[in-house]
N, C-alpha and C positions, 0 to 999 in steps of 0.2 A: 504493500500500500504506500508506503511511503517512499520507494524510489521512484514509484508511478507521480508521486506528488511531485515529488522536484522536477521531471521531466515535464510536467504541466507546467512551471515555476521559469523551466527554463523556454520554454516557449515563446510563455508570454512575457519573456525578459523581465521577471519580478524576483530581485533577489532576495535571498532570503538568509538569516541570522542565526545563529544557535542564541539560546540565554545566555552565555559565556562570553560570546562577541556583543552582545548587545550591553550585556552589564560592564563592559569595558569599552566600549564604540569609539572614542575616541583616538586610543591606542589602537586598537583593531586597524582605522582605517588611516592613521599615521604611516603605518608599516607602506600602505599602496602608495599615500602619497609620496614619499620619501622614496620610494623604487621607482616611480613615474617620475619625477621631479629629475631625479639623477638621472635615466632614460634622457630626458627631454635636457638637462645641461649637455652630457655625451655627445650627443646627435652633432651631425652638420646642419645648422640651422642657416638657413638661407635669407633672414630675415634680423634686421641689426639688432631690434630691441622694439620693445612698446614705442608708438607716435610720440608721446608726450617725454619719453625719454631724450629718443633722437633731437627733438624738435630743442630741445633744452640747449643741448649740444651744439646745434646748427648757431642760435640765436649767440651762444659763448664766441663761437667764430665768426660773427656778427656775417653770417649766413640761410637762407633760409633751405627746406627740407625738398626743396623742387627740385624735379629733372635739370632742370637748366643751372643750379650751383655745382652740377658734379663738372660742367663744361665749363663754367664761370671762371672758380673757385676749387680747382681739383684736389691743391693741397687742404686747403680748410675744410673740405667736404670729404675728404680721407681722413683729417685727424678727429672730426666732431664722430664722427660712423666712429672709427677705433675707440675712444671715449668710452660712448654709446653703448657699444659689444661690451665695453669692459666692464661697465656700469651696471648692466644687465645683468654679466657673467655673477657678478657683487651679489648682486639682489637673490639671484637664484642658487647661490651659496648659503645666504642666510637661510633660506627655505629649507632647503634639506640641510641643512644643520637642525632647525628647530624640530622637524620631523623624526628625523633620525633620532636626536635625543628623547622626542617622547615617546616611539616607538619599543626602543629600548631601553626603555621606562628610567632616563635619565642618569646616564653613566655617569656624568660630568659631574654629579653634581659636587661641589664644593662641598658642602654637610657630609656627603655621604660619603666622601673620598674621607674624610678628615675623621667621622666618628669610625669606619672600620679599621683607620692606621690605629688611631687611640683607642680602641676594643683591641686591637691583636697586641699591642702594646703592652696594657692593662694585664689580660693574658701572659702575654710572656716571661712579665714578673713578676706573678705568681700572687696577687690580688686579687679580690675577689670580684668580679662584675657583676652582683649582684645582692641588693640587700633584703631583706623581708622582713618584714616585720608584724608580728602580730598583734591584733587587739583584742581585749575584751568587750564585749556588747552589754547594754544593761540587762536585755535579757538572757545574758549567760552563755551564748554565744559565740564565736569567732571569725576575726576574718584576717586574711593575711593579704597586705597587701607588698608589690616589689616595686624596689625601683633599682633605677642603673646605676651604678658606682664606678662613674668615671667624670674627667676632670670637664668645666666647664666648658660650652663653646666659644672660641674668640670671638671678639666683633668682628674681626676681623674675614673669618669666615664667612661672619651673616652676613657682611658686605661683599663678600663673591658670589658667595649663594640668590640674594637680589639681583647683580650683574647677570650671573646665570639665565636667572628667571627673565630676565627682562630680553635677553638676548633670543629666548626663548618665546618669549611673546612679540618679540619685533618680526621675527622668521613669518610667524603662522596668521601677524598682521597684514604682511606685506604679499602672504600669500593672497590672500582678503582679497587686497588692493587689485594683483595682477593676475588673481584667476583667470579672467577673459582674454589675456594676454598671452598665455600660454599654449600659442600654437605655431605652426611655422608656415 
């Protein structure tokens, strides 16, 4: 019954989720954009960049974006395009950087590079990383609660960690921006 379903599913080109992908969807489908994102930097694109990129570019070269400035204007109309491409190439770096980090549920991140070096640390000389402690309840009762016993985080960190994040949400804004963009 059910592979008859999917082949109904896939017919009528209606994709379809387990609960596992859906209770994660945003990871889930970071993973495609990040391989498609990469795919499409890769590629020979025939195409400099978004209009409003190049057009940026032209106007720097106090040139406009027309057939007639590549004959004009050959060298200014080679350097604003080179520019252009590069600016592009920029942008569609950030994207699959953000992607790829949240795909793989955030390698980078400062916090987490820094509490596993300070856990294996902790660890290694022979501390305990964990404390417990119990209470008594009025009604007679108990409960034990844990925490972690290792040393504080720098600020320092938590100002990587914000940079991270932020570099992270410039990527998957920028993606926002140049969705439509993304074709050759």
């Amino acid at each position: 019954m059910r592979k008859s379903r999917k082949n109904q599913y896939k017919k009528l080109r209606i994709h379809t989720f387990s609960d596992g992908q859906a209770a994660d969807i945003f990871s889930y489908q970071a993973r495609y954009i990040a391989d498609g994102l990469r795919a499409f930097y890769k590629m020979h694109r025939t195409s400099i960049s978004p209009n409003n990129i190049f057009e940026h570019f032209c106007k720097k070269h106090n040139i406009t974006s027309s057939y007639e400035s590549i004959h004009e204007h050959p060298e200014a109309y080679a350097a604003a395009e080179k520019e252009a491409r590069a600016y592009w190439d920029d942008i569609l770096r950030k994207m699959i950087y953000a992607f790829k980090q949240i795909a793989l549920d955030y390698p980078d991140s400062p916090h987490s590079l820094w509490f596993d070096k300070a856990y294996k640390e902790h660890v290694a000389a022979g501390k305990p990383t964990i404390f417990e402690k119990t209470t008594k309840l009025p009604d007679g009762s108990y409960v034990t609660s844990s925490t972690l016993n290792l040393p504080e985080t720098p600020k320092a960190i938590w100002e990587e960690e914000r940079n991270y994040y932020r570099k992270i949400k410039q990527g998957t804004r920028l993606y926002g921006k140049y969705f439509q963009d993304l074709w050759d």
